[in-house]
C-alpha positions as a Markdown table, in Angstrom:
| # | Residue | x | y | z |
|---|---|---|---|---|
| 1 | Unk | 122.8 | 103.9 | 62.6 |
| 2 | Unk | 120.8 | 106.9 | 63.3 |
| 3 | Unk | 121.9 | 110.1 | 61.7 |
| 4 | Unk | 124.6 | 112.0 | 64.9 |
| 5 | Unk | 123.5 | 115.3 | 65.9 |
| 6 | Unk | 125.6 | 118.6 | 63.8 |
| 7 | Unk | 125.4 | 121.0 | 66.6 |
| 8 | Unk | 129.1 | 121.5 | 66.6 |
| 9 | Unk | 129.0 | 123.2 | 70.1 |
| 10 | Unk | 126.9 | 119.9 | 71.4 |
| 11 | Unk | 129.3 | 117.8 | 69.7 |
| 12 | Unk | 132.2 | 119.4 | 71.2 |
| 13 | Unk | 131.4 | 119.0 | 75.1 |
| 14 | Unk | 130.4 | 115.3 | 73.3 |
| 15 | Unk | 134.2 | 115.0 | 72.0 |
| 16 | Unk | 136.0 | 116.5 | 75.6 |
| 17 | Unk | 133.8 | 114.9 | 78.4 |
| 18 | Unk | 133.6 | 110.9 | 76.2 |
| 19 | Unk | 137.2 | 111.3 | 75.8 |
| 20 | Unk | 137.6 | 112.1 | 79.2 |
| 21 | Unk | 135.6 | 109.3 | 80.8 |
| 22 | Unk | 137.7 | 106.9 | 78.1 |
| 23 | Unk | 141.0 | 108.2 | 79.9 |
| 24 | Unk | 139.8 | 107.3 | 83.7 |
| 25 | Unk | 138.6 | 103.8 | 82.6 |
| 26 | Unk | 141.8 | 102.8 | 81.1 |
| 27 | Unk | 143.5 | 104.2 | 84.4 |
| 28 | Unk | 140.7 | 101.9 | 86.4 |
| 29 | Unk | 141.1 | 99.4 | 84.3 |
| 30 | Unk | 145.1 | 99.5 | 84.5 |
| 31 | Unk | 144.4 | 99.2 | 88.4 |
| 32 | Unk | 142.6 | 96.2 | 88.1 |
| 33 | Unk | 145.0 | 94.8 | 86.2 |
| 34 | Unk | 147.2 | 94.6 | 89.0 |
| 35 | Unk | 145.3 | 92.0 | 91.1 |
| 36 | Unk | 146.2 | 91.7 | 94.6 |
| 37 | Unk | 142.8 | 91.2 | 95.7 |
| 38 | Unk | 143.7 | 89.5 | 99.7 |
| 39 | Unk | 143.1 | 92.2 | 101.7 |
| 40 | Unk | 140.2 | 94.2 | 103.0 |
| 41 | Unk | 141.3 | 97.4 | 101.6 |
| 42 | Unk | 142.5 | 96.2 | 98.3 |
| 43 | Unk | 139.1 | 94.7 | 97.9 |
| 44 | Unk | 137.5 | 97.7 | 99.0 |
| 45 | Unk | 139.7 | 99.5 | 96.3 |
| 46 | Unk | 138.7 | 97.1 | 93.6 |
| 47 | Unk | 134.9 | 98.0 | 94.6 |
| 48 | Unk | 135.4 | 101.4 | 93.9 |
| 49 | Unk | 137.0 | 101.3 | 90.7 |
| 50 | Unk | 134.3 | 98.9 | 89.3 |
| 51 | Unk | 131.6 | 101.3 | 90.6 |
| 52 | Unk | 133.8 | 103.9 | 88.8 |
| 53 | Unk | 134.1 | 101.9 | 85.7 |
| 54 | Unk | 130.1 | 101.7 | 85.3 |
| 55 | Unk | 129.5 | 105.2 | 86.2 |
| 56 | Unk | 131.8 | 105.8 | 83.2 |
| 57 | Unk | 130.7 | 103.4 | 80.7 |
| 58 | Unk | 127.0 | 104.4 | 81.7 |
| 59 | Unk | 127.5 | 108.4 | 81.5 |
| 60 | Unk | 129.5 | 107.4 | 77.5 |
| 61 | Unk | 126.6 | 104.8 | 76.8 |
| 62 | Unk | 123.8 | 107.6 | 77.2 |
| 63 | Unk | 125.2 | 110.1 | 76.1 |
| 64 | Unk | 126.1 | 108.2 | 73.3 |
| 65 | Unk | 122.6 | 107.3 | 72.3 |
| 66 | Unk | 121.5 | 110.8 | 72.7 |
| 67 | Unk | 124.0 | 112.1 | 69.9 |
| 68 | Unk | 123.6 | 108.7 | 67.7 |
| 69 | Unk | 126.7 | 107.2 | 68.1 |
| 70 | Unk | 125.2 | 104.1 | 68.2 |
| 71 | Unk | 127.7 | 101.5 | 67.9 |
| 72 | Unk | 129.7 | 103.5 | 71.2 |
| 73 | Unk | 126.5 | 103.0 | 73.0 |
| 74 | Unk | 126.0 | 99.4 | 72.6 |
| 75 | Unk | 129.9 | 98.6 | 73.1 |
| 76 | Unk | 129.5 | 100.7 | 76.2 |
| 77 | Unk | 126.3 | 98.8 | 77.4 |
| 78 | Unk | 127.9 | 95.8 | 77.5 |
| 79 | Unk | 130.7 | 97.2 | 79.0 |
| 80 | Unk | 128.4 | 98.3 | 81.6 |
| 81 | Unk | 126.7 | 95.3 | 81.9 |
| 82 | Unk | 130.1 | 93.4 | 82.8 |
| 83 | Unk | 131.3 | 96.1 | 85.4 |
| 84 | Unk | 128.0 | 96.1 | 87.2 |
| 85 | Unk | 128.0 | 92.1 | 87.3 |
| 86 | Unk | 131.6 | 92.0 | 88.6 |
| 87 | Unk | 130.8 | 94.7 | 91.3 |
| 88 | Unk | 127.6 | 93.0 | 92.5 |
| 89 | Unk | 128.8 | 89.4 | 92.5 |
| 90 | Unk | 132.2 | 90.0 | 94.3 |
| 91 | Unk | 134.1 | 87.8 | 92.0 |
| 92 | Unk | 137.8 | 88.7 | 90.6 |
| 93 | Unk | 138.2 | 89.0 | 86.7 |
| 94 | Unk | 140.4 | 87.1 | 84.8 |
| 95 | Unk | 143.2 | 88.2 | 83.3 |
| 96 | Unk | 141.6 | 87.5 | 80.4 |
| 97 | Unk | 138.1 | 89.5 | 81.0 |
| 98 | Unk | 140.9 | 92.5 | 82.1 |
| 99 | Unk | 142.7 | 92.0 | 78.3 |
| 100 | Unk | 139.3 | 92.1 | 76.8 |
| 101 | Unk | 137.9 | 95.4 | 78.9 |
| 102 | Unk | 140.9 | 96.8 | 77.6 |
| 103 | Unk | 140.3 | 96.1 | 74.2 |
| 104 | Unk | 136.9 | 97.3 | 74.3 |
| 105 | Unk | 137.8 | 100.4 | 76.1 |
| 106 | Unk | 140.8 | 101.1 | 73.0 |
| 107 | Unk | 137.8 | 100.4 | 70.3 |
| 108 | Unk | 135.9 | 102.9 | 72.7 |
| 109 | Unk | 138.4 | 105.4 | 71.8 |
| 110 | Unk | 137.9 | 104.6 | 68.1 |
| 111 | Unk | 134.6 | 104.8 | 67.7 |
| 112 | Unk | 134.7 | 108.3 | 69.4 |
| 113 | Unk | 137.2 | 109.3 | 67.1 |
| 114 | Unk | 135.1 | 107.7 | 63.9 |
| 115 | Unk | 138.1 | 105.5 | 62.7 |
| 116 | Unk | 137.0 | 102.1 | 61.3 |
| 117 | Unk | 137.0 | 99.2 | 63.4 |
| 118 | Unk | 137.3 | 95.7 | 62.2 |
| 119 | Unk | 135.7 | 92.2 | 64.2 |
| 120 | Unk | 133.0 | 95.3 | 66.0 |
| 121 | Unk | 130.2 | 92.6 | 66.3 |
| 122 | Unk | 132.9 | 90.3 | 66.9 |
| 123 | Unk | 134.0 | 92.1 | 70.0 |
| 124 | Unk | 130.2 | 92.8 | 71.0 |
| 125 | Unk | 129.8 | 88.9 | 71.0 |
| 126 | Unk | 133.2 | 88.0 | 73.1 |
| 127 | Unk | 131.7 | 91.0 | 75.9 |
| 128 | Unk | 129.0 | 89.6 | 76.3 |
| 129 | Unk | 130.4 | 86.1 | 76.6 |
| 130 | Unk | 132.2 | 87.1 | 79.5 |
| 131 | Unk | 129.2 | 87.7 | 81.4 |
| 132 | Unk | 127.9 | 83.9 | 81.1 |
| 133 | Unk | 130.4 | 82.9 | 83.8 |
| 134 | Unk | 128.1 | 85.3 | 86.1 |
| 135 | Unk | 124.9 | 84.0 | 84.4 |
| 136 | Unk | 124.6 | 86.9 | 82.9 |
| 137 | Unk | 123.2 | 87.9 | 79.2 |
């Protein structure tokens, strides 16, 4: 892990705008969770949150890598990876996938807050699992 930047000013925006983007995507991904995906709007709806969800995850992944908080960027990439897969191949996520973007998004939250998380490369390899269903890596 690279050594995170001390500028305590730096870090600060770091702290308010990551924690910020961690708040909307459990909101989108609390939306998802509902499911209801029959009509045209609802699936327009479900578009926009995934778009939303990347956005997010992409804004904390580089930002991320620009302060060193490595392990947040790569939990974050592959949270990326995922909502940019679902969004471009039109498919519904499981219940399942939801549970586990949930998850990630929680151990999102701890890694910005430096607590210790137990079964990280555990949850990296489960993510990106998720994608083979897509054919993605």
């Amino acid at each position: 892990m690279s050594e995170p930047i001390k500028n305590h000013e730096l870090m600060d925006v770091f702290y308010q705008e990551t924690q910020n983007l961690i708040d909307e995507m459990k909101k989108d991904l609390s939306v998802l969770s509902q499911g209801g995906e029959t009509r045209a709007e609802e699936q327009t709806e479900r578009s926009s949150v995934l778009n939303r969800l990347f956005r997010d995850a992409h804004i904390v992944k580089s930002s991320s890598a620009s302060i060193g908080f490595d392990d947040l960027e790569k939990l974050t990439q592959s949270l990326e990876k995922i909502f940019k897969t679902a969004s471009h191949q039109r498919q519904a996520l499981t219940s399942e996938v939801i549970s586990l973007l949930s998850e990630s998004v929680r151990v999102c939250q701890k890694l910005l807050n430096e607590e210790e998380v137990v079964g990280y490369k555990e949850l990296l390899e489960r993510l990106n699992g998720a994608l083979h269903p897509w054919g993605g890596q």
